[in-house]
N, CA, C and O atoms as a GROMACS GRO file, in nm:
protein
  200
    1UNK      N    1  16.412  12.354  10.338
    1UNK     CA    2  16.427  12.219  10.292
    1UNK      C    3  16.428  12.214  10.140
    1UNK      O    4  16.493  12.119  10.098
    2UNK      N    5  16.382  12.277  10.061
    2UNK     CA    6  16.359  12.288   9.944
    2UNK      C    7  16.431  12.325   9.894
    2UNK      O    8  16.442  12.283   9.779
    3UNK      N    9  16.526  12.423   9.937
    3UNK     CA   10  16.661  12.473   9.853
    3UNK      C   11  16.774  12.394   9.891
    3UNK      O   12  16.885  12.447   9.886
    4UNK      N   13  16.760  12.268   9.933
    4UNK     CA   14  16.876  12.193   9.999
    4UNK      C   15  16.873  12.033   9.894
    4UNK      O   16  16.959  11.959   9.846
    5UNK      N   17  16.707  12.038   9.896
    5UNK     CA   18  16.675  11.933   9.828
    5UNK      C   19  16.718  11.898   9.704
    5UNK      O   20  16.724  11.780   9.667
    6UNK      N   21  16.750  11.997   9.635
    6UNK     CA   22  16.852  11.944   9.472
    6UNK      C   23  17.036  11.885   9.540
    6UNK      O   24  17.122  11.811   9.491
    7UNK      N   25  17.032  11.925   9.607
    7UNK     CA   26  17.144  11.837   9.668
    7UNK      C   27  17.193  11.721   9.707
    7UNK      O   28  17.311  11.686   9.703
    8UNK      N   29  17.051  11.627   9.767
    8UNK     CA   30  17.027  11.545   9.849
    8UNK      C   31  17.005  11.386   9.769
    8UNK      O   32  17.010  11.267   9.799
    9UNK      N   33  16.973  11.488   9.624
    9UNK     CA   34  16.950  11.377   9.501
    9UNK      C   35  17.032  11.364   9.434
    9UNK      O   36  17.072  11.462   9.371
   10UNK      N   37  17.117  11.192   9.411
   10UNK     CA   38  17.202  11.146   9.341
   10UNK      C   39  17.209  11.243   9.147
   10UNK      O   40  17.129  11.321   9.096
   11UNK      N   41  17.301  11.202   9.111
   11UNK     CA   42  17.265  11.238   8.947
   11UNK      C   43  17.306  11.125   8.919
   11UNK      O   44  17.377  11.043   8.977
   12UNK      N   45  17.224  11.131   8.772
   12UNK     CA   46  17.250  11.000   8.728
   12UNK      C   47  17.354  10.915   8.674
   12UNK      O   48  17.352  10.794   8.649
   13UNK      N   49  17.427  10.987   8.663
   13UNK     CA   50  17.611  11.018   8.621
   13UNK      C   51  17.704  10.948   8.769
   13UNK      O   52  17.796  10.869   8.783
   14UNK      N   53  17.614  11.035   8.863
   14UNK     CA   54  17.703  11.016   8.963
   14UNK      C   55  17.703  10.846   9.042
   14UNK      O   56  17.779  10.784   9.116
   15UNK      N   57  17.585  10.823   8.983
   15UNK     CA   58  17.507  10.722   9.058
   15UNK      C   59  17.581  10.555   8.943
   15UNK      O   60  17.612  10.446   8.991
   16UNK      N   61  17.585  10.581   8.845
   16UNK     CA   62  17.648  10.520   8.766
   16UNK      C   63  17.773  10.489   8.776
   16UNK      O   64  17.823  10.378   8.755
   17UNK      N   65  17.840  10.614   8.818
   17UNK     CA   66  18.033  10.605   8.858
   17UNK      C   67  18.017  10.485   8.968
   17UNK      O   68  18.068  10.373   8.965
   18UNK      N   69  17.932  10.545   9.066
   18UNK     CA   70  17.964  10.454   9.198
   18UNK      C   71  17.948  10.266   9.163
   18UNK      O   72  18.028  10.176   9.188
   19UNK      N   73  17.794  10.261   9.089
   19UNK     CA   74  17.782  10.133   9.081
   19UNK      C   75  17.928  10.063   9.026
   19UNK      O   76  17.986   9.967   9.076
   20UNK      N   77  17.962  10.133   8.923
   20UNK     CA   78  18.100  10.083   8.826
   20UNK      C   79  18.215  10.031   8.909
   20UNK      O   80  18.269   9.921   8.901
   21UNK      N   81  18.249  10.154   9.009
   21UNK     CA   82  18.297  10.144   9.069
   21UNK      C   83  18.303  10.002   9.205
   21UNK      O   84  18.399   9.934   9.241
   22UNK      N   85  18.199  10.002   9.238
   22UNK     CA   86  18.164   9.896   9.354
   22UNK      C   87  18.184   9.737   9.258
   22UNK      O   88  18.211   9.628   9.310
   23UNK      N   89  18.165   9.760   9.123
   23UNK     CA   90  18.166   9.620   9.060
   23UNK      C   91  18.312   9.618   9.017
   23UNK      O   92  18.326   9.507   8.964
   24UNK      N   93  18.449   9.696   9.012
   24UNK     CA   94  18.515   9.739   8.997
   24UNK      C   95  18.632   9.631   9.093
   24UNK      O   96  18.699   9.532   9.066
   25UNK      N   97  18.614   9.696   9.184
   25UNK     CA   98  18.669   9.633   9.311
   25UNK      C   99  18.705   9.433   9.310
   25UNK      O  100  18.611   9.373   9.257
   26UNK      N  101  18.762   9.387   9.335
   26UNK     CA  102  18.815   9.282   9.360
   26UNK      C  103  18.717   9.227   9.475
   26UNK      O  104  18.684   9.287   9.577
   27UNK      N  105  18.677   9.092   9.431
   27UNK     CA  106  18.566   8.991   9.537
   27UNK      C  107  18.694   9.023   9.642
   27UNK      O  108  18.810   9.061   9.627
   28UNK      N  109  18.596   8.981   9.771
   28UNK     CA  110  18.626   8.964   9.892
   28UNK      C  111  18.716   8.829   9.939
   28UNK      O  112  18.630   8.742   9.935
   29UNK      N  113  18.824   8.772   9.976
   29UNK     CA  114  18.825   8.635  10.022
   29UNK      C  115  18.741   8.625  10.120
   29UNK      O  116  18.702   8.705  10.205
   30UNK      N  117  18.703   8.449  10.081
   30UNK     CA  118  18.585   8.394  10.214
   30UNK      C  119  18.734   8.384  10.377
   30UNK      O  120  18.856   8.397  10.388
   31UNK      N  121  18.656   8.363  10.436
   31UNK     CA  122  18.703   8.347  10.553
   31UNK      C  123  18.825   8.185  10.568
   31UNK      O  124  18.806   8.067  10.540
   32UNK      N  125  18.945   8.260  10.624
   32UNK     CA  126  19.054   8.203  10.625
   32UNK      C  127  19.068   8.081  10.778
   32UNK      O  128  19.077   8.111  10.897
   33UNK      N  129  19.066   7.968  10.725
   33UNK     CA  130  19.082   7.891  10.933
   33UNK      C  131  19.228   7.861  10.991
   33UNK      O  132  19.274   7.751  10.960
   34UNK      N  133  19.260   7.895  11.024
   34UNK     CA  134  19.384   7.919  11.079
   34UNK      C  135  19.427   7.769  11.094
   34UNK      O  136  19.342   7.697  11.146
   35UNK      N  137  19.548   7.708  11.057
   35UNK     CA  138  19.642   7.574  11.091
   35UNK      C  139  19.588   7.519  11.225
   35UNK      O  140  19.532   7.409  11.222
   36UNK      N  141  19.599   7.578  11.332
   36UNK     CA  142  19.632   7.528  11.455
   36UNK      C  143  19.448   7.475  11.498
   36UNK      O  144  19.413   7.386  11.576
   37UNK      N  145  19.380   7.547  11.432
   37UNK     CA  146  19.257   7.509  11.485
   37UNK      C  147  19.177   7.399  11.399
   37UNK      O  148  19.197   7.386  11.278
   38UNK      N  149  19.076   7.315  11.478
   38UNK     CA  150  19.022   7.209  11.395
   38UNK      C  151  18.909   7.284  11.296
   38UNK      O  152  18.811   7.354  11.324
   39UNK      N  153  18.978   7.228  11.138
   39UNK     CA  154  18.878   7.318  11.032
   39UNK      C  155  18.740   7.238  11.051
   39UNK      O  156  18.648   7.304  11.002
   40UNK      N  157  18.699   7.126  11.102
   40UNK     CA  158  18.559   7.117  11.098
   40UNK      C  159  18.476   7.112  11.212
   40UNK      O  160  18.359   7.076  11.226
   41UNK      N  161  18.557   7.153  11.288
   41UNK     CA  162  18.466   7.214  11.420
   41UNK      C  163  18.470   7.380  11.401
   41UNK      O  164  18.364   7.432  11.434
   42UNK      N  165  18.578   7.480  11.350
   42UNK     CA  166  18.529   7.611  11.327
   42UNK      C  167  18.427   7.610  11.203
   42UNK      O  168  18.366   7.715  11.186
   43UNK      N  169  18.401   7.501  11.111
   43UNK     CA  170  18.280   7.520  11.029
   43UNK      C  171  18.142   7.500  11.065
   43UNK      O  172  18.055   7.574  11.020
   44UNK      N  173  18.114   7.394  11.152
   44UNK     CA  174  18.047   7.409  11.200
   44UNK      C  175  17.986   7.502  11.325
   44UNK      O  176  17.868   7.523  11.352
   45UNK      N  177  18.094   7.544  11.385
   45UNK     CA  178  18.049   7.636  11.438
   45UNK      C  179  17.971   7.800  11.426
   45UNK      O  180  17.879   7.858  11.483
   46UNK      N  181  18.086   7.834  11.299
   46UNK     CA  182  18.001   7.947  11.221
   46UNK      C  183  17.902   7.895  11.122
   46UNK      O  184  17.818   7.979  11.091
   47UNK      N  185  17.893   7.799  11.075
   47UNK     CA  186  17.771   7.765  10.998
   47UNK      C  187  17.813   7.762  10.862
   47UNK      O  188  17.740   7.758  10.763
   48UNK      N  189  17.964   7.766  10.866
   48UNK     CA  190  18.024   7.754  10.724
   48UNK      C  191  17.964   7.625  10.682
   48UNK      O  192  17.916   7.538  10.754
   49UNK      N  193  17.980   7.630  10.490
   49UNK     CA  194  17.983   7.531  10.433
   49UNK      C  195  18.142   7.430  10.480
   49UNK      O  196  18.252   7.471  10.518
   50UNK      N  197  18.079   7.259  10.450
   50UNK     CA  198  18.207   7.180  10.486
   50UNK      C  199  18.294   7.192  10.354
   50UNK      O  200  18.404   7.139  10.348
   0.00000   0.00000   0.00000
């Protein structure tokens, strides 16, 4: 376990790329309600804001 263990731990370099990376990325769109369905009965149903 001990000779595996320098492996298992991020570096701090590496750990930095990723955050950058994850803030990097383009927001998510919120959730889309399709035409045909009633938009304030699928909001209330998932608990969306109106």
């Amino acid at each position: 376990m001990s000779t595996t263990q320098i492996y298992a731990q991020p570096r701090l370099e590496d750990l930095v790329s990723k955050v950058l990376e994850h803030y990097a990325r383009p927001r998510a769109v919120g959730p889309v309600i399709e035409p045909a369905y009633d938009d304030a009965a699928v909001r209330e149903l998932l608990g969306l804001p109106a």
